[in-house]
ZAMARGU-4260 file (C-alpha; in steps of 0.2 Angstrom, whole numbers, plus 5000, padded with zeros to 4 digits):
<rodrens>
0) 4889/4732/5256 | 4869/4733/5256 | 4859/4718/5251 | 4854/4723/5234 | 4834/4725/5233
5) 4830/4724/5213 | 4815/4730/5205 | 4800/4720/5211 | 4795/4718/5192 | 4813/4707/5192
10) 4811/4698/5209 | 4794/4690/5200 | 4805/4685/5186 | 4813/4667/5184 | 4830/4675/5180
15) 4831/4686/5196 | 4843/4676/5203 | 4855/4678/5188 | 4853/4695/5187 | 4858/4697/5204
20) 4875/4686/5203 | 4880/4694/5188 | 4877/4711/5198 | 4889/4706/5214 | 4899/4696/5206
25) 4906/4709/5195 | 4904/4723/5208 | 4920/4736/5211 | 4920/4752/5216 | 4918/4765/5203
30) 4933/4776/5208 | 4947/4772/5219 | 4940/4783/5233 | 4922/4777/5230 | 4909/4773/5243
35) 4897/4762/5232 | 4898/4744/5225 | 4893/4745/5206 | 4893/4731/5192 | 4905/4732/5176
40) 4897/4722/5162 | 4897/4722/5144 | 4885/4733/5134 | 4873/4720/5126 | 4861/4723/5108
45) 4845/4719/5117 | 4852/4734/5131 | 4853/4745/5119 | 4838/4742/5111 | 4829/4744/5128
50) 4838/4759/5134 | 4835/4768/5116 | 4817/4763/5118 | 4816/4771/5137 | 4823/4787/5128
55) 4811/4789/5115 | 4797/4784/5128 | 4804/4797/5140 | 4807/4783/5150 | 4823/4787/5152
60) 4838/4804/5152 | 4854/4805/5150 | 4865/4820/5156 | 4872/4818/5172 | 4865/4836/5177
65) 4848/4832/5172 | 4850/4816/5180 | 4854/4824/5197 | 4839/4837/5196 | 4827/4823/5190
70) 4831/4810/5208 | 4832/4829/5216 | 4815/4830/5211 | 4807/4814/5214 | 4816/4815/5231
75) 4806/4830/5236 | 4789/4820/5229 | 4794/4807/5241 | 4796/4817/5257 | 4781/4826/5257
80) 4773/4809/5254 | 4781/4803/5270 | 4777/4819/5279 | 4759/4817/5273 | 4757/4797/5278
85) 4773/4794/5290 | 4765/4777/5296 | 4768/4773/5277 | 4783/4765/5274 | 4796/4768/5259
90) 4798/4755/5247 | 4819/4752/5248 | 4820/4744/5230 | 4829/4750/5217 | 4817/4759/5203
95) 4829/4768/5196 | 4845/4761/5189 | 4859/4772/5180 | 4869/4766/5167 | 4886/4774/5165
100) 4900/4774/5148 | 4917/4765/5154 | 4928/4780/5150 | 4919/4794/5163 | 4935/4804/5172
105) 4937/4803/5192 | 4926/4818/5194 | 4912/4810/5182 | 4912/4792/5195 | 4913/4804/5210
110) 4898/4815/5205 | 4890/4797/5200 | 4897/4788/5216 | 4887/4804/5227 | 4873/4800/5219
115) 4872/4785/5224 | 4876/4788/5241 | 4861/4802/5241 | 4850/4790/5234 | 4853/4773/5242
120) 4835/4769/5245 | 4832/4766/5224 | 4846/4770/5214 | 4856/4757/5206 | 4870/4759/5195
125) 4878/4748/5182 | 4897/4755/5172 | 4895/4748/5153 | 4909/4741/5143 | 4908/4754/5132
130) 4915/4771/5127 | 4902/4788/5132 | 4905/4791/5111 | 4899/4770/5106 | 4888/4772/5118
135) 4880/4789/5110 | 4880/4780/5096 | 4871/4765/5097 | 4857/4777/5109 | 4854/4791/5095
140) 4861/4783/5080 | 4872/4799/5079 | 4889/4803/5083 | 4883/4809/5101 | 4892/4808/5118
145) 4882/4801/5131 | 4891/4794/5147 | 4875/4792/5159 | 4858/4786/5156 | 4846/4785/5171
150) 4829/4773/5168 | 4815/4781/5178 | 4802/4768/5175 | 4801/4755/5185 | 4797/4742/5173
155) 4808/4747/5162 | 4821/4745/5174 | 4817/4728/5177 | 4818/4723/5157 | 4836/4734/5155
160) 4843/4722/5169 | 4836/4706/5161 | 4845/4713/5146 | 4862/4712/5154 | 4861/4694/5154
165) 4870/4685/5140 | 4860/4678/5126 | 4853/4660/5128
</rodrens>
């Protein structure tokens, strides 16, 4: 498994190493033939008040199609940046980190799992205790199915991490 390189905004931060255990420690694959270590934690309140403020920020997406067309995107951005300044080197830190509802089908965690695999260089994902439909829910407030969210912003990336952590 890759070391795991967080958000510089959560490597500043006293609880980084917390963050990081509670990432390994709880790490398994996301399907039985996957290629990519991802955490399974609990969906915490101050989560989902982060990730629902991402959303209405545009700070974050959900849709697993969008998602893929938005690290498509930004991908492209950054090769043309390394093309440009090839001496410049690319920051491997996750900056992106995708959340994902616990009850995707084997083809929803290999899609994600692929991802992952495109994008090792900044995308980290985290699997929620918590049904796409709960989930959906507590996002919108409506009785909406949502089994992926991807955080784009950096920062915000940072803060959906800390909120992982249990309270106290």
């Amino acid at each position: 498994m890759p070391v795991l390189k967080l958000p510089k905004d959560l490597v500043a931060d006293p609880r980084h190493d917390a963050v990081f255990e509670l990432l390994t420690k709880h790490a398994g694959l996301l399907w039985e033939s996957g290629r990519n270590q991802v955490a399974t934690l609990p969906m915490t309140d101050a989560l989902a008040v982060e990730l629902r403020g991402a959303l209405a920020a545009e700070h974050a997406c959900h849709g697993l199609e969008l998602i893929a067309d938005k690290l498509a995107g930004e991908q492209k951005g950054l090769d043309a940046a390394a093309r440009r300044a090839p001496e410049s080197p690319q920051n491997a830190r996750a900056s992106r980190i995708l959340f994902l509802a616990s009850d995707g089908s084997t083809r929803f965690y290999r899609d994600c799992d692929a991802l992952l695999s495109r994008y090792p260089q900044r995308l980290l994902a985290c699997r929620l205790e918590i049904a796409g439909e709960a989930l959906g829910e507590k996002l919108t407030g409506s009785a909406k199915l949502i089994r992926s969210v991807l955080v784009l912003d950096k920062r915000v990336a940072a803060r959906a991490l800390l909120a992982l952590l249990p309270p106290g």
